[in-house]
C-alpha positions in Angstrom: -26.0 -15.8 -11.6 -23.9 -12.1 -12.2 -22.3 -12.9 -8.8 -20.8 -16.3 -10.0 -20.1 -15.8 -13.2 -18.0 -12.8 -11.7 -16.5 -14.7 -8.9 -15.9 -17.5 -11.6 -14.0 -14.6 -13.6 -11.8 -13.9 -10.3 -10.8 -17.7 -9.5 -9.7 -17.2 -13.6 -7.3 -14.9 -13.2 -9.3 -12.9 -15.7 -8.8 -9.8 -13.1 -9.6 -6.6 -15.6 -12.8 -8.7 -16.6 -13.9 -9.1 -12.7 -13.1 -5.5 -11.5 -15.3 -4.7 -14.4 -18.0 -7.2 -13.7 -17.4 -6.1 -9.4 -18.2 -2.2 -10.2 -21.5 -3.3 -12.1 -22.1 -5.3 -8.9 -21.8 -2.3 -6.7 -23.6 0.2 -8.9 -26.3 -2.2 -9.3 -27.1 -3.5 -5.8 -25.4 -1.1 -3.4 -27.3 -2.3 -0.9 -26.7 -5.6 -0.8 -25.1 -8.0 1.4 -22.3 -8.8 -1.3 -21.6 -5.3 -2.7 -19.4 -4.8 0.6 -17.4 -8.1 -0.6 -17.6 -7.1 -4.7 -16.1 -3.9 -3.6 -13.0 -6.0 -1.2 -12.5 -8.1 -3.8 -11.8 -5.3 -6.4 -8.8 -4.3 -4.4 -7.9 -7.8 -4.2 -8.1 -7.6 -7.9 -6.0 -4.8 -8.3 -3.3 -6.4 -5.2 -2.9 -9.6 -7.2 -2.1 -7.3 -10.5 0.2 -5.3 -8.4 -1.8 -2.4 -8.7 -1.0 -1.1 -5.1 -2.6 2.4 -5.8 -5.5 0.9 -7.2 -5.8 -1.2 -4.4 -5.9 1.0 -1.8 -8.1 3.1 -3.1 -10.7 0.5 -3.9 -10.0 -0.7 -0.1 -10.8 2.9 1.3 -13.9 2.9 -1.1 -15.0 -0.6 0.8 -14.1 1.2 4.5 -16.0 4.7 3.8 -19.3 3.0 2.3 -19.8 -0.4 4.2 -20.4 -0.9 7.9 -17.8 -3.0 9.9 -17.4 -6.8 9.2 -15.1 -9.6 8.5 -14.8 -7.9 4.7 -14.1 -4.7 6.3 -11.5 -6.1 8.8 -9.7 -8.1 6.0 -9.4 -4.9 3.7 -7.9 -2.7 6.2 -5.2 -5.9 6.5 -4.6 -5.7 2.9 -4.5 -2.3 2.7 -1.5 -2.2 5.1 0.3 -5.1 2.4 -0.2 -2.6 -0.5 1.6 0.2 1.6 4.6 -2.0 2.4 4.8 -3.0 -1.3 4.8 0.4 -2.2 7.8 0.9 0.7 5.3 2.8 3.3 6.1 1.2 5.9 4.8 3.6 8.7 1.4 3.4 7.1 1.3 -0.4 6.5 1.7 -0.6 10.1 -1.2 1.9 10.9 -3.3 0.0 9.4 -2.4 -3.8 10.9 -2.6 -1.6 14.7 -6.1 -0.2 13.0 -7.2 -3.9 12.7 -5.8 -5.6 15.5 -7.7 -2.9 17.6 -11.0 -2.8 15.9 -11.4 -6.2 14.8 -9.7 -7.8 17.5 -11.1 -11.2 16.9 -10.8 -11.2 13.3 -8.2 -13.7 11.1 -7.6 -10.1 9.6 -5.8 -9.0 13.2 -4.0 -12.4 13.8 -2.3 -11.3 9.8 -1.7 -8.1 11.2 -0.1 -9.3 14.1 2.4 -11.7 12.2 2.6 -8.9 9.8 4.3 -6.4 12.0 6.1 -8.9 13.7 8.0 -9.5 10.5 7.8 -5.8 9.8 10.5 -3.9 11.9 
């Protein structure tokens, strides 16, 4: 029930209220299967609010503490957009080569590769 009526916070727009409601998530089930997604979607959170800062920190948070997965794949992707919004360019495209190499499979890499395509 905490996990929807989080989520349903999210698909609000009520951001603030879900990044609060996604780091009880995390604190309360570390371990779980979600918390790697509550944590993803907390930079999403701060990307949509144009937090870019925010958003890559929460997005590092999500790559040091969760093993690799489809969450993992797609925050390294949106990591790289919240470096070339902040005009850091060189490290937005570390991050896409980062994904399209370790998660080659991935819908994050296929982004990546349109990304720095458009990105010269």
């Amino acid at each position: 029930r905490f996990w929807t009526a989080v989520m349903d916070d999210y698909y609000r727009g009520d951001y603030d209220i879900a990044v609060a409601g996604f780091e009880q998530y995390v604190r309360a089930f570390p371990t779980s299967t979600k918390a790697v997604d509550a944590q993803v979607n907390i930079g999403h959170s701060h990307m949509i609010q144009g937090k870019y800062d925010k958003a890559i920190e929460a997005y590092d948070n999500a790559i040091r503490t969760y093993p690799p997965g489809e969450a993992i794949a797609d925050a390294y992707f949106k990591k790289g957009e919240a470096h070339l919004n902040l005009k850091q360019t060189d490290r937005a495209r570390e991050a896409w080569q980062f994904v399209i190499k370790t998660y080659p499979d991935s819908n994050a890499a296929l982004q990546a590769k349109q990304r720095l395509l458009s990105v010269q």
